[in-house]
N, C-alpha and C positions, 0 to 999 in steps of 0.2 A: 304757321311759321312766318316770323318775320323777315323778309326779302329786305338786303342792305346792298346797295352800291354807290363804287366810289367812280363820279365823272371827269375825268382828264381834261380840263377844259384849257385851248391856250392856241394862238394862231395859227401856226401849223408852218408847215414848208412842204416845197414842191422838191425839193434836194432830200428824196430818201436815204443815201448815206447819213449824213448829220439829221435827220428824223430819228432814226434807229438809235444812235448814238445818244440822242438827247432825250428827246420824248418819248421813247423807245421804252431807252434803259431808265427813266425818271418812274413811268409805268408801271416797270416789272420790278423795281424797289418799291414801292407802294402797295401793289400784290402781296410782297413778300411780309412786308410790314402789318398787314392788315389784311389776314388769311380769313379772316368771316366777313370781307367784301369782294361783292365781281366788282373789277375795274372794267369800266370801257371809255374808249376815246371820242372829244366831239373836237373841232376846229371852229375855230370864229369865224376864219376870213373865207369868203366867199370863192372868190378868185383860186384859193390855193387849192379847196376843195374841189372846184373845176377842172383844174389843169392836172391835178392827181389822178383824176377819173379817165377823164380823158387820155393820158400820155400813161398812164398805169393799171388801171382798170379797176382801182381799189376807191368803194365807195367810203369815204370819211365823212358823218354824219355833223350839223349843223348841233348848236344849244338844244335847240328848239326838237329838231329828229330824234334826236338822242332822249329826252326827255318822253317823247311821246311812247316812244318806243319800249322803255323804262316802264313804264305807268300798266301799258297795254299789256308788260310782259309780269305784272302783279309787284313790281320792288313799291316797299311803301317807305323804307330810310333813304335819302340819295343826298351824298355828300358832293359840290360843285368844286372842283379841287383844281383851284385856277393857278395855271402856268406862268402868268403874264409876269413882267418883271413891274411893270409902275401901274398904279389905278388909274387907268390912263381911258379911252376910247375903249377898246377891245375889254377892259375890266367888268365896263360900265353895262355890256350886254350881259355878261355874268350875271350883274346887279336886277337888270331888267326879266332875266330867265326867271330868278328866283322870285319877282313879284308878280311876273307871271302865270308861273304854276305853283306856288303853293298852296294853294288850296286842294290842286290834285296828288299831295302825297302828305303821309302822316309826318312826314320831315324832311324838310328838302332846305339846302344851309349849301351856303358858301364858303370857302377859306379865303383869305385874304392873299393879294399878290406878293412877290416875294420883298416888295419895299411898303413896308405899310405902315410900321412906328418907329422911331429915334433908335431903338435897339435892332429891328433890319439894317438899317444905313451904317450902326458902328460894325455890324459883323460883316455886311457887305464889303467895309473899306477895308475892318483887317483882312478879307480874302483877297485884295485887290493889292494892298501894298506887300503883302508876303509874295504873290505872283512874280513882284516885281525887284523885292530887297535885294536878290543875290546879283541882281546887276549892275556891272559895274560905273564910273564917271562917263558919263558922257551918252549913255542908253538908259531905256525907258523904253515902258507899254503905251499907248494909247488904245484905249478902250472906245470903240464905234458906239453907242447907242442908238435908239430907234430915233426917238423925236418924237413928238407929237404936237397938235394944234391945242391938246387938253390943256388943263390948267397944270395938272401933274409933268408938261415941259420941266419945272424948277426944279424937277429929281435931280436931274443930271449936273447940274448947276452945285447941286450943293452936294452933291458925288465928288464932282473937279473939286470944290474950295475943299470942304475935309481932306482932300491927298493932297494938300498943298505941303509941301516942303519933301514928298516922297517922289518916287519914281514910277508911278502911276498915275495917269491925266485920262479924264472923261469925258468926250465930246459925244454933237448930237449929229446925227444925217440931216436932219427933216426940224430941227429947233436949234436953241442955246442951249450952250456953247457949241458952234460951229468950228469946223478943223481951222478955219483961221483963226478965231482966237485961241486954240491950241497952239498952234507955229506960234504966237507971240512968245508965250509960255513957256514952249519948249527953246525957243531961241534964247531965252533970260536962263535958261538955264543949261545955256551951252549943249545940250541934248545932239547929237548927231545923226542916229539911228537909234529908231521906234519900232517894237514890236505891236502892230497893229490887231486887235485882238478884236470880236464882236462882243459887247454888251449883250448881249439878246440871250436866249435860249437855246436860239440854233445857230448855226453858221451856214444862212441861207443865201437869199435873193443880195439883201444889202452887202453882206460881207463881200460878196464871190465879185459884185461889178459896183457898189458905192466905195469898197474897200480896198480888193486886191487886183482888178484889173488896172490894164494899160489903158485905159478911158480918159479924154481930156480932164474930165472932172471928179475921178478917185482920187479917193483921198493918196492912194500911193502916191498918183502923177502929182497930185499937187503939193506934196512933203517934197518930191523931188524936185520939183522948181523953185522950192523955199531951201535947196542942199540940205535936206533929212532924207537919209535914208529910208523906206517905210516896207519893213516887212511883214509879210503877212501870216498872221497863226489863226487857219480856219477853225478853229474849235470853241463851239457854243458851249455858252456857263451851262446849259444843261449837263454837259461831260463828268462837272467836276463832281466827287461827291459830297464835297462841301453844300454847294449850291442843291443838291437833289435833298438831302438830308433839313438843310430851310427849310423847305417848299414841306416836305413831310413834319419835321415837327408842327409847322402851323395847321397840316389836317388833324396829327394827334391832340393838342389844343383845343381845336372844332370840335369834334369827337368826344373830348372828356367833357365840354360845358353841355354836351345834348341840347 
């Protein structure tokens, strides 16, 4: 019998509520979807892995563990079913797992992160500007995203220009567009109060203190030295099931090309 599973691959968070919610419930739609695969979970980040263990006692395996383990336990089909939102850094280990073991599995394949061709970015924006239509002159979302050093930074760039003329604006933490060039933006457009929302999967580490704390350098404190309002809505795109439904069509995609 051929042995099939599907691997959860995607940074992770040390905030169990929003895990559950996100990566959780992303999971057990994917289960549900694809009832002749075990799912099991691996995390990227190191760190997060750590402090889960430590403060929780719940081991969350690495690419690499998880694979081994896979192999050892006889699966010969293993689907790499990456969480990530841009092919960014964290993608790119994805990339590396799969050239590094395949030789040890009769199929071992990656899905693509959730921005990967022309057609993610226009369904991304319509979930982005619907989030935000019903509100009214003078409010608006701003969407937090990660950032990165990768080349894949220009996601978020060209996230913000496609919502240009809507009520939805996309900055980065950690790259461009930065929340100061947001405030230019939202001050041209008379904007007052921002629903500050995470880009991300979860509404973890960055959200809770790059986002929604009293911190010199949150982005709240610093909307409000610019007189914007900035409130906070902890809830990661993993929640929605728009965004979970993405991520699974590109496995079933992966799955029908074998």
């Amino acid at each position: 019998m051929n042995k099939k599973a599907i691997l959860a691959v995607s940074f992770g968070t040390t905030y169990p509520e929003t895990r559950e919610k996100t990566i959780g419930a992303t999971e057990k739609k994917i289960s549900k979807e694809f009832p002749d695969y075990d799912v099991f979970r691996a995390f990227t980040s190191t760190i997060v892995r750590k402090r889960i263990y430590k403060n929780e006692g719940i081991k969350v395996d690495s690419i690499q563990e998880a694979l081994n383990k896979l192999r050892a336990q006889g699966y010969e089909e293993v689907y790499l079913q990456s969480l990530h939102i841009i092919p960014g850094i964290e993608y790119q280990l994805v990339q590396n797992a799969i050239d590094g073991y395949s030789p040890q599995f009769k199929k071992l394949v990656a899905t693509p992160p959730l921005l990967d061709k022309f057609a993610d970015y226009e369904q991304l924006v319509n979930f982005l500007k619907k989030q935000s239509a019903y509100l009214p002159s003078g409010k608006a979302i701003l969407w937090m995203g990660h950032g990165t050093a990768h080349s894949a930074f220009t996601t978020y760039a060209c996230l913000d220009h496609m919502l240009a003329g809507t009520k939805s604006y996309v900055g980065a933490v950690e790259s461009y567009p930065d929340v100061h060039d947001e405030i230019k933006r939202l001050k041209h457009a008379k904007v007052e109060k921002v629903y500050m929302q995470p880009l991300m999967m979860v509404a973890g580490n960055h959200a809770h203190n790059d986002m929604a704390s009293d911190q010199p350098n949150s982005w709240k404190t610093i909307l409000k030295e610019n007189d914007i309002v900035g409130h906070p809505v902890l809830k990661g795109l993993g929640e929605y099931e728009e965004i979970q439904e993405m991520f699974i069509a590109k496995l079933r995609t992966t799955i029908e090309r074998g």
